[in-house]
C-alpha positions in Angstrom: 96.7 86.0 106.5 93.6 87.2 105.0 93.8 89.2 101.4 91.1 91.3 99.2 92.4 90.5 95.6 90.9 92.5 92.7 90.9 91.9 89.2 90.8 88.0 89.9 89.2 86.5 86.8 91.9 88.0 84.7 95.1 87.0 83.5 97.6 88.1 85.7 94.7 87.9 88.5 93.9 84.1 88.3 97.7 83.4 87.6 98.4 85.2 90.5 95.8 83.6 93.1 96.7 80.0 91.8 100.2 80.9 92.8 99.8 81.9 96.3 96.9 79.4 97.2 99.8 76.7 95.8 102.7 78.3 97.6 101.3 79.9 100.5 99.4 77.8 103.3 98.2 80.3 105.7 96.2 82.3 103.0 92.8 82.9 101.9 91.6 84.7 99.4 88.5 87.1 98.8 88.9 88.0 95.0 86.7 90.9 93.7 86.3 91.1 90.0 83.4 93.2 88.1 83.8 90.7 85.0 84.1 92.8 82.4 86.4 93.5 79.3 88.9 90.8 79.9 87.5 89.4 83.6 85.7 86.0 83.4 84.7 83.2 86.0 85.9 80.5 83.8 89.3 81.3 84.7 89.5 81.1 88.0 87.2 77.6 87.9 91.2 75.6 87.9 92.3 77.3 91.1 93.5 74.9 93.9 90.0 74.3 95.7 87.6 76.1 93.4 86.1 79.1 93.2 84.4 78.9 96.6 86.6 77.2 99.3 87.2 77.3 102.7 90.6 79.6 101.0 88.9 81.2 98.3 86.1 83.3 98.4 84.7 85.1 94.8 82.4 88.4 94.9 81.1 90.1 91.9 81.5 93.8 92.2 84.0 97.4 91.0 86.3 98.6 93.5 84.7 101.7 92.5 82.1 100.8 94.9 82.5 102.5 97.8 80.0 100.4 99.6 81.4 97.1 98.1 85.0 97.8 99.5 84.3 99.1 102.9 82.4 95.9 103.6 85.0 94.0 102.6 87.6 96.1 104.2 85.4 95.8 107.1 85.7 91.8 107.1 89.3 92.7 108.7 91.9 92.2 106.5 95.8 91.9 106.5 96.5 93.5 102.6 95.1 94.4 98.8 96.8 93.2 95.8 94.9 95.6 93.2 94.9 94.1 89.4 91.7 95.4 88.2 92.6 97.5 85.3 91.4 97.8 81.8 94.8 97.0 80.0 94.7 97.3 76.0 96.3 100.2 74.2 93.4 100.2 71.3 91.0 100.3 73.7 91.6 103.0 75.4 92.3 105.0 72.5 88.7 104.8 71.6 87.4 105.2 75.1 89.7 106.5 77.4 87.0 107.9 79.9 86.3 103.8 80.6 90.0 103.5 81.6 89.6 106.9 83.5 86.9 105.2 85.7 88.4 101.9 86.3 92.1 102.5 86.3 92.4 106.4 88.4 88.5 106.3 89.8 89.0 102.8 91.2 92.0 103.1 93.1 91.2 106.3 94.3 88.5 104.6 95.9 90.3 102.1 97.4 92.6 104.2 98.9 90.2 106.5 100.5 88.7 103.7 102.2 92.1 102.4 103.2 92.1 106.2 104.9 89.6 105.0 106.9 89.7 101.6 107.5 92.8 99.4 108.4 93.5 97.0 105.4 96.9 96.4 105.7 99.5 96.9 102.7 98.1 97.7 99.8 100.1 96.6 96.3 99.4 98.6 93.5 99.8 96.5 89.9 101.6 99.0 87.6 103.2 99.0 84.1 106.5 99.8 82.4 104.7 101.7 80.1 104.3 104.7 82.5 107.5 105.7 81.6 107.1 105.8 78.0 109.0 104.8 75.1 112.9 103.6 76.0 115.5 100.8 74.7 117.1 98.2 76.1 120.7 100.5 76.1 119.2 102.9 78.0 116.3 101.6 80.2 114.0 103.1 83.2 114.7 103.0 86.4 112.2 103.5 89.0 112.8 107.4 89.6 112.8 108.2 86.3 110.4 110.6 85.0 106.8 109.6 83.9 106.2 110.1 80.4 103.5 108.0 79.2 102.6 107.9 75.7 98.5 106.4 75.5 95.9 106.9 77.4 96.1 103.7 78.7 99.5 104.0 80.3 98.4 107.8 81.3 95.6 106.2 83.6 97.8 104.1 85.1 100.4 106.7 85.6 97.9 108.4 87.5 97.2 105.7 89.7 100.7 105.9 90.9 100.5 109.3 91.1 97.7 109.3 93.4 99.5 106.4 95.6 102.3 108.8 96.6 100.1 111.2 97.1 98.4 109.2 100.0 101.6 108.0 101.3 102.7 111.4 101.7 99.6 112.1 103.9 101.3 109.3 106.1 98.1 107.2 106.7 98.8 104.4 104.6 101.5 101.4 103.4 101.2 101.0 99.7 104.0 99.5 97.3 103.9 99.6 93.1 105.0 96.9 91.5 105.6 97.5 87.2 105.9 94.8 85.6 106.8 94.9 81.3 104.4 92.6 79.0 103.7 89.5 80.9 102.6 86.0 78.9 101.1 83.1 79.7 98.2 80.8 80.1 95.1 82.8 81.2 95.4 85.4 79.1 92.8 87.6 77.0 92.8 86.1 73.7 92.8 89.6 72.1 96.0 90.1 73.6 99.3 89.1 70.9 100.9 85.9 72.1 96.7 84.3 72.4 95.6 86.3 69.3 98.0 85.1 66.9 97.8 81.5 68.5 94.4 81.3 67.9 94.6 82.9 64.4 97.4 80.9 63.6 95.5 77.5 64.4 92.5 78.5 62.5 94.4 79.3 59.3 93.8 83.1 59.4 96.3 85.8 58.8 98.4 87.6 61.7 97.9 91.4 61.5 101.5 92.5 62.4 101.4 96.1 63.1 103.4 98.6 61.0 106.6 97.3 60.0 107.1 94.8 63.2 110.1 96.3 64.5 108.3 97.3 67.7 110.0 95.5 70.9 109.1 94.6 73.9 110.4 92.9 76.8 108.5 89.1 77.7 107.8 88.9 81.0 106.5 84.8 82.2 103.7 85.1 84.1 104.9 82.9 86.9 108.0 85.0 87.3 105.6 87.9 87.9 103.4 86.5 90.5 106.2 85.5 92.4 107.3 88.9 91.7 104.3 90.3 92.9 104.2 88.3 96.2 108.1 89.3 97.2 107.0 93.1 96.8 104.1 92.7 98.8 105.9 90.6 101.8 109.2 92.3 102.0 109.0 95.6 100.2 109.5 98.8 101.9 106.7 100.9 102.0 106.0 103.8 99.6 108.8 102.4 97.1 108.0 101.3 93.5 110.1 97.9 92.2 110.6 97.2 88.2 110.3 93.7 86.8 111.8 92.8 84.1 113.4 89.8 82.2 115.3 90.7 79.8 113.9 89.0 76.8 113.2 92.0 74.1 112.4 90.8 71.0 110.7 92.4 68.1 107.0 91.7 66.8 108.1 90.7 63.9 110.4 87.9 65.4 107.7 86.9 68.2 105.3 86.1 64.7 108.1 84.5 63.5 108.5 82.0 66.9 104.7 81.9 67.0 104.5 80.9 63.2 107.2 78.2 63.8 106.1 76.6 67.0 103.2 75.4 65.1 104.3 74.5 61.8 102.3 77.4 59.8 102.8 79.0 56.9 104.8 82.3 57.4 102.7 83.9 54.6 100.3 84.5 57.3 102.1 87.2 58.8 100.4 90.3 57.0 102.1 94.0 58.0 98.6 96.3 58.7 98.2 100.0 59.4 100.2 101.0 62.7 98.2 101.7 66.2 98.5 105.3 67.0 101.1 106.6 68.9 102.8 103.4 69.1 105.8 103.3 71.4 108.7 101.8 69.6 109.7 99.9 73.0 109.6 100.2 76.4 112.9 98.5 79.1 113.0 98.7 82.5 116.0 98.2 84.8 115.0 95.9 87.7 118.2 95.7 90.1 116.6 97.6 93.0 114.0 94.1 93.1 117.0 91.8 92.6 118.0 93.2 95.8 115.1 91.7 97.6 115.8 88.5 95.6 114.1 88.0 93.1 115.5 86.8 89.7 114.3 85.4 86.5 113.5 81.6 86.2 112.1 80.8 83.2 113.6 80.5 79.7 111.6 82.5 77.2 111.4 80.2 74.6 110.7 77.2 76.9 108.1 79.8 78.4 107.0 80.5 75.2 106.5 77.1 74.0 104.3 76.1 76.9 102.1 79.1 76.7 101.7 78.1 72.7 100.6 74.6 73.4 98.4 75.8 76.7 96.5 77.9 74.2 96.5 74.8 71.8 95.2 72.2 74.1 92.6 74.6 75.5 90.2 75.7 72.8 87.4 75.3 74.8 88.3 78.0 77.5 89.6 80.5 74.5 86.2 80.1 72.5 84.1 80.1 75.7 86.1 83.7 76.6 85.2 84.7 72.6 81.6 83.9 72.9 81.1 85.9 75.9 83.1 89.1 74.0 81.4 88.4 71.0 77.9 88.3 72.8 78.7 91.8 74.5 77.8 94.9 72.8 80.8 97.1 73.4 83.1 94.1 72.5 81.7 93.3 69.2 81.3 97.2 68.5 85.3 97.4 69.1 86.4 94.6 67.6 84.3 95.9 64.2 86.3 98.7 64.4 89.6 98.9 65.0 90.1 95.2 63.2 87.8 95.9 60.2 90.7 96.7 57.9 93.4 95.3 59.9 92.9 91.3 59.1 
């Protein structure tokens, strides 16, 4: 089997392609990532084999290039797994025509080309947050109504939007898988678990959003890729499948954890000014994926413990990731913004 990955040098990406090239032995791999925002090479440098194997095969490049894709597509392939996306909520808030590009523009593109060319199954990455704000009592299931509440999870909404629209055209096999907040190793340090890690260790304080009652449901990495992989090999086509774990927890309470898994002072939480339109939580419910069977494996605090000490004993790969954001434009233009009077 023969698989055009995108969004490879990311978190959930590189988790994802370390998985299969563990678990599955008649795979390769061609991973596309454009290497920006949150994509970089050093991630994928611990996959089984290396970056460039007989398995694994890296290109630099968007799937909004037409061009790109269709010689890719025209290699002969069995499937896509598409995780390029531009993921974080602040982000987008500041420039949502970037996720407009990346997020809707990009898999428009690869679907026309799948219109054209045979690739296969294509899986679509999706998010819980499509659906907006919900609780735990009361939580999404996958034909409830889209009602995303950033511009983030409006781009991806759209994504999803534009997949049924395709199927309906009958010329395609595309699945969605949405997934709520996955953690892990891998993962952008500006994201919350790796942020506060890092802050933590280096003494500074942990900007905690509003009052910290926000919740959100943990999602291991692992159990997502596996996740992932189930969809794509035994999902039927033009249905979407939640994941979920179960584990909602507040901010506040996550600091707490964070805070206590390495000894810190809890002085260093600090409450700052709210995010915009921040959702108050989002919950999924996940039995129709169950029925393929899949279940949870990991404990979260077990989970959570690793990831901590991953982050810990790997200061090199979090400062090399820094540098590089620091050393880009955009990045240090962001991060002067929106954290300015938030630490």
């Amino acid at each position: 089997m023969k698989l055009l990955i995108t969004g490879t040098a990311g978190f959930i990406g590189s988790n994802l392609v370390r998985y299969l090239l563990s678990t599955v032995d008649d795979l390769s791999i061609i991973s596309l990532d454009s290497l920006e925002y949150a994509g970089n090479l050093i991630t994928l440098e611990t996959i089984p084999g290396g970056v460039a194997s007989e398995r694994h095969r890296f290109v630099l490049g968007s799937i909004c290039d037409t061009a790109l894709v269709e010689s890719l597509v025209a290699e002969g392939l069995d499937g896509i797994i598409n995780l390029a996306a531009h993921t974080h909520v602040d982000r987008a808030y500041y420039h949502p025509e970037l996720f407009i590009r990346n997020n809707v523009e990009g898999v428009l593109n690869l679907l026309r080309v799948a219109e054209k060319c045979p690739v296969g199954r294509i899986l679509q990455v999706s998010t819980d947050e499509v659906y907006g704000a919900a609780g735990p009592d009361n939580p999404c299931d996958e034909n409830a109504p889209l009602r995303p509440g950033n511009y983030y999870a409006s781009s991806k909404a759209a994504a999803d939007l534009y997949i049924s629209a395709a199927l309906n055209f009958g010329t395609i096999d595309a699945v969605i898988v949405r997934g709520t907040n996955n953690f892990g190793p891998w993962q952008y340090p500006e994201k919350l678990i790796p942020l506060f890690t890092r802050r933590i260790l280096r003494g500074e304080t942990l900007p905690l959003y509003g009052d910290g009652r926000q919740m959100r449901d943990w999602l291991f990495v692992n159990d997502f890729c596996r996740a992932i992989w189930l969809v794509f090999t035994k999902g039927v086509r033009g249905q979407i499948y939640n994941v979920g774990a179960g584990n909602h927890i507040t901010n506040a309470e996550l600091s707490r954890k964070l805070v206590t898994l390495l000894k810190a002072d809890p002085a260093l939480i600090r409450n700052v000014a709210d995010r915009p339109g921040h959702d108050f939580c989002y919950a999924v419910n996940w039995d129709k994926i169950k029925g393929l069977g899949w279940t949870v494996h990991t404990n979260f605090d077990t989970a959570l413990a690793e990831t901590v000490a991953w982050y810990r004993d790997n200061p090199e790969w979090v400062e090399t990731i820094m540098k590089t954001s620091r050393s880009n434009p955009k990045d240090h233009a962001f991060f002067e913004r929106h954290y300015r009077n938030r630490s």
